[in-house]
C-alpha positions as CSV (number, residue, x, y, z in Angstrom):
1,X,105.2,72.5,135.3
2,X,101.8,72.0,133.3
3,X,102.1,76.4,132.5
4,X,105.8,76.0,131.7
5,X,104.6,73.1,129.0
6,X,101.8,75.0,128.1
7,X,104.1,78.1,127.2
8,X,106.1,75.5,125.1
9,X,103.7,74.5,123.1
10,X,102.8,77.9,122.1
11,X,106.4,79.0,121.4
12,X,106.6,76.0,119.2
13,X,103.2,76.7,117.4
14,X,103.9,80.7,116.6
15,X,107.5,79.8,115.3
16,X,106.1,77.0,113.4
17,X,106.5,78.2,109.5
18,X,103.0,76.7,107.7
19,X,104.6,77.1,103.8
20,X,107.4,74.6,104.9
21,X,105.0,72.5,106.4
22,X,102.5,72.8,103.6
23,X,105.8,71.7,101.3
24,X,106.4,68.3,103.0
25,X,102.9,67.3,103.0
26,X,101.6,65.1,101.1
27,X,98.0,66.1,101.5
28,X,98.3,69.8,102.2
29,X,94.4,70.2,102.9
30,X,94.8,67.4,105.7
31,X,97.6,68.9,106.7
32,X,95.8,72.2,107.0
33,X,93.2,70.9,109.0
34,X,94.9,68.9,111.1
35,X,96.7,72.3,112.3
36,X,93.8,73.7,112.5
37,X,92.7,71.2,114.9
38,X,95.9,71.4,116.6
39,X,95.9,75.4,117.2
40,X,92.3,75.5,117.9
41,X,93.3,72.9,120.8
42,X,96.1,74.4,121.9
43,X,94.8,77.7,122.0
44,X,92.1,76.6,124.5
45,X,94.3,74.6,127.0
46,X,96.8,77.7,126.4
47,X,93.5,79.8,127.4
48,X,92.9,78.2,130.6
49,X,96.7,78.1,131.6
50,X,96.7,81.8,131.0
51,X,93.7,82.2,133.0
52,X,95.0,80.0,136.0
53,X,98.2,82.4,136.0
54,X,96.3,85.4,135.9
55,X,94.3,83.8,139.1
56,X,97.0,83.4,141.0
57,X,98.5,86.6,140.2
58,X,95.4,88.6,141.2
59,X,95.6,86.9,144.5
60,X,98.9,87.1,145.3
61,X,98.5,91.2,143.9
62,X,95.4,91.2,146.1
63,X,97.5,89.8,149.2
64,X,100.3,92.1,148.7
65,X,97.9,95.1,148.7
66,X,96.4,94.1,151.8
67,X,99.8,93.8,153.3
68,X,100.3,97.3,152.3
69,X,97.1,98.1,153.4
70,X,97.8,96.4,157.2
71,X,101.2,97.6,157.3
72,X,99.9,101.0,157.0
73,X,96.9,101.0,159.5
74,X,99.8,98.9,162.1
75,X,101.6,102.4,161.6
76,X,98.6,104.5,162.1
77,X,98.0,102.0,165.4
78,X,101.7,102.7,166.5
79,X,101.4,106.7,166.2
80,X,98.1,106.8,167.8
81,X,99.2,104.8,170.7
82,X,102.1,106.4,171.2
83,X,100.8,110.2,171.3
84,X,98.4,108.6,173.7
85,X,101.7,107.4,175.7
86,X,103.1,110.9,175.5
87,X,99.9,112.8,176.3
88,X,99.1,110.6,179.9
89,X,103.3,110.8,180.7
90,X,102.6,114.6,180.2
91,X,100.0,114.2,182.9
92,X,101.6,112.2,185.5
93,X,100.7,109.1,184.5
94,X,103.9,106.8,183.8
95,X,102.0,103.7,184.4
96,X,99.2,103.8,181.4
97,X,102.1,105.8,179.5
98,X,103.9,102.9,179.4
99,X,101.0,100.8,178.4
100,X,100.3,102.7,175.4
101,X,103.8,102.7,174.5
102,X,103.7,99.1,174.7
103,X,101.0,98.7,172.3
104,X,102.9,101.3,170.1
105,X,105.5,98.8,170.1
106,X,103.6,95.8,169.0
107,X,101.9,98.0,166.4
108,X,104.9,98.2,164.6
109,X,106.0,95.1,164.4
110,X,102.7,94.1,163.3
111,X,103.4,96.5,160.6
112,X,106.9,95.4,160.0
113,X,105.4,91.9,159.3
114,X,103.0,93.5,157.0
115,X,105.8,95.3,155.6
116,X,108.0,92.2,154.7
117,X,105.5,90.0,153.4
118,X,104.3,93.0,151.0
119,X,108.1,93.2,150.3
120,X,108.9,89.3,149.7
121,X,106.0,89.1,147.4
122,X,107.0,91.6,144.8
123,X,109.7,89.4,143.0
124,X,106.9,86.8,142.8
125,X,104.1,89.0,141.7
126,X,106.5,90.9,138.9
127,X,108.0,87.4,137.9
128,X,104.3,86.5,137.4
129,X,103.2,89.5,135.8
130,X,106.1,89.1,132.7
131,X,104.8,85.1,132.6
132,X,101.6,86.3,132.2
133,X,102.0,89.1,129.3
134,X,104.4,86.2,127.7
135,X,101.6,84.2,127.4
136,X,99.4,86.3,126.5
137,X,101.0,88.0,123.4
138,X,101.9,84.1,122.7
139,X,98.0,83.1,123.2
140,X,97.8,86.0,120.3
141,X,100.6,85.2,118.3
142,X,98.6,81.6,118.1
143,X,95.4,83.2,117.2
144,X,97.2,85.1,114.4
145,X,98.7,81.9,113.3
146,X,95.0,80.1,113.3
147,X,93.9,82.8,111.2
148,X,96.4,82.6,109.0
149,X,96.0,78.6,108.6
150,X,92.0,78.9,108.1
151,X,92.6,82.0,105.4
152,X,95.5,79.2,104.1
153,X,92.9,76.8,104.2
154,X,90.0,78.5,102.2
155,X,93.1,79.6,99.8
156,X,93.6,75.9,98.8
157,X,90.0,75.5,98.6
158,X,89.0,78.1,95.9
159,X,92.3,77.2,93.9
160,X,91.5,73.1,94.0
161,X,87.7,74.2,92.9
162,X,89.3,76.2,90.1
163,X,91.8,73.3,89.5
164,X,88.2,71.1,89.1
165,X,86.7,72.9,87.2
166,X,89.1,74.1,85.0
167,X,89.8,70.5,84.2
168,X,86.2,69.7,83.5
169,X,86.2,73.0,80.9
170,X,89.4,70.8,79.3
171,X,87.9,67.4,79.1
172,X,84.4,68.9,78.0
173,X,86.3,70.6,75.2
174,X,88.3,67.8,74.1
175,X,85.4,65.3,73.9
176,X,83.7,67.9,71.4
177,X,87.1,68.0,69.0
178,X,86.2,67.3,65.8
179,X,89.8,66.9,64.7
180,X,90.3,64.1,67.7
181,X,89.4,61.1,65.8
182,X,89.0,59.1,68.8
183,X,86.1,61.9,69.9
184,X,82.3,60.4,69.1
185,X,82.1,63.3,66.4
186,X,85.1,61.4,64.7
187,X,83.8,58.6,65.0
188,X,80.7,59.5,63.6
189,X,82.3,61.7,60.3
190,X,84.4,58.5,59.8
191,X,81.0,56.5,59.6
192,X,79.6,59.0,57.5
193,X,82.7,59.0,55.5
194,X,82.4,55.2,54.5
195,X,78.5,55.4,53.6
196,X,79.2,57.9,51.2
197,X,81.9,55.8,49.7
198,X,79.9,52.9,50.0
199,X,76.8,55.0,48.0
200,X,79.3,56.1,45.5
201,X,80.7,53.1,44.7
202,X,77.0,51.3,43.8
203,X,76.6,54.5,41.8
204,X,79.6,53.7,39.7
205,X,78.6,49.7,39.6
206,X,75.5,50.3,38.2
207,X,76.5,53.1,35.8
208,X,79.1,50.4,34.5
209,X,76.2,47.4,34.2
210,X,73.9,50.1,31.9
211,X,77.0,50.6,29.5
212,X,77.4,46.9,29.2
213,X,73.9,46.7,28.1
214,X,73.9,49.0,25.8
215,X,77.1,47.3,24.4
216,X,74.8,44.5,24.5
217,X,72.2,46.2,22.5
218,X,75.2,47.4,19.9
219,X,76.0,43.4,19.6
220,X,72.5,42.4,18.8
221,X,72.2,45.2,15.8
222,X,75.4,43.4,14.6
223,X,74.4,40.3,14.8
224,X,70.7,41.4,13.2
225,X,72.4,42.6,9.9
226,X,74.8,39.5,9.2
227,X,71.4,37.6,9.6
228,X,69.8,40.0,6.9
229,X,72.9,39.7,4.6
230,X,72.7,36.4,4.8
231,X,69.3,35.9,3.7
232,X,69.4,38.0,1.1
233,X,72.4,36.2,-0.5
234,X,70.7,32.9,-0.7
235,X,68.2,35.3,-2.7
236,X,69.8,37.1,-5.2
237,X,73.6,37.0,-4.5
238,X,76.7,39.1,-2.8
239,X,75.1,42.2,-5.0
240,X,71.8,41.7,-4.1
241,X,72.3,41.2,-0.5
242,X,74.3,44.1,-0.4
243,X,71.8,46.2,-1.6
244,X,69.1,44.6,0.2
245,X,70.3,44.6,3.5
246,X,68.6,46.9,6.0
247,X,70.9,49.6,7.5
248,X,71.7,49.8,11.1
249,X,69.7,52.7,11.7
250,X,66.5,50.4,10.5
251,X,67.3,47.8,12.6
């Protein structure tokens, strides 16, 4: 019963497709190992199964040989026994004739025993022999599978590394982007940005307060010459402060 569940198992495992199983899982490395896990196991209760059967084959191969072997030497028995019959009736003597012939007899039946039990074993032994090779080509029909899972396995490795680092290549590169302006370099230009406006505007301020003082300056030559005109007309007159009045350049 255990063998017979045994042999089910591994029926189940080698039809078992691993893409299809791979699709419905949500975690396909889990899933991965835990059929790993699940072969590795199986394929060691499956290996002492197999070895069990193969036991009891050998023995029952090893009793049916020595059946064959008895039932042969119970015929050599008989034949010896009954020439020796034949050879002592040539001489006369019926009596130990007989005897020998007698033993002949149970010499083959002995071998007829030997003979039957060698025969009623073959269905057994040949029923056994096509268990075992079933087993075994399952046993490496399961290896094959393991193999696959673990090259499967190391498969989804490499490409989830790749995956990783792939994605660490992307976010490296995108937190270098100058044109992201959410990046620190962004940031930064933007910062930059507003200092030189900031400079440039005091720039313009205070070239706007020098031109008011030398507007300033223009007001107080204006201002100067009136005075002059002025006191020169309490002098000598319009004409005279006219002519008397200092010109802008000598102010």
């Amino acid at each position: 019963m255990a063998k017979q569940s045994i042999f089910g198992r591994i029926s189940t495992l080698v039809r078992a497709n691993i893409n299809a199983l791979l699709d419905q899982a949500e975690d396909p490395q889990k899933m991965l190992d835990q059929l790993v896990r699940d072969y590795s196991n199986s394929i060691a209760d499956a290996e002492s199964a197999i070895a069990e059967t193969i036991g009891n084959l050998r023995l029952l191969e090893r009793d049916h040989q020595e059946d064959v072997q008895a039932a042969a030497e119970w015929g050599n028995k008989a034949l010896a026994a009954s020439r020796k019959g034949d050879e002592l009736r040539a001489t006369g003597n019926a009596g130990e004739a007989d005897k020998f012939d007698n033993l002949a007899k149970i010499a083959l039946q002995r071998q007829i025993t030997a003979e039957s039990e060698a025969k009623a074993a073959e269905p057994t032994i040949a029923s056994q022999t096509e268990v075992v090779d079933k087993l075994k080509d399952g046993l490496n029909g399961m290896k094959g599978k393991l193999d696959q899972l673990r090259s499967k396995r190391s498969e989804l490795l490499a490409r989830a590394k790749v995956a990783e680092a792939q994605n660490k290549v992307h976010d490296a590169v995108k937190s270098i982007d100058v044109l992201d302006p959410t990046s620190e370099l962004g940031r930064f230009e933007d910062k930059i940005r507003r200092e030189e406006a900031l400079a440039a505007g005091k720039q313009e301020l205070a070239a706007s307060s020098i031109d008011a003082q030398f507007n300033a300056l223009d007001d107080v030559g204006e201002l100067t010459e009136v005075e002059a005109r002025l006191a020169a007309l309490k002098v000598g007159g319009p004409q005279r402060a006219a002519i008397d009045a200092p010109s802008p350049d000598q102010l």
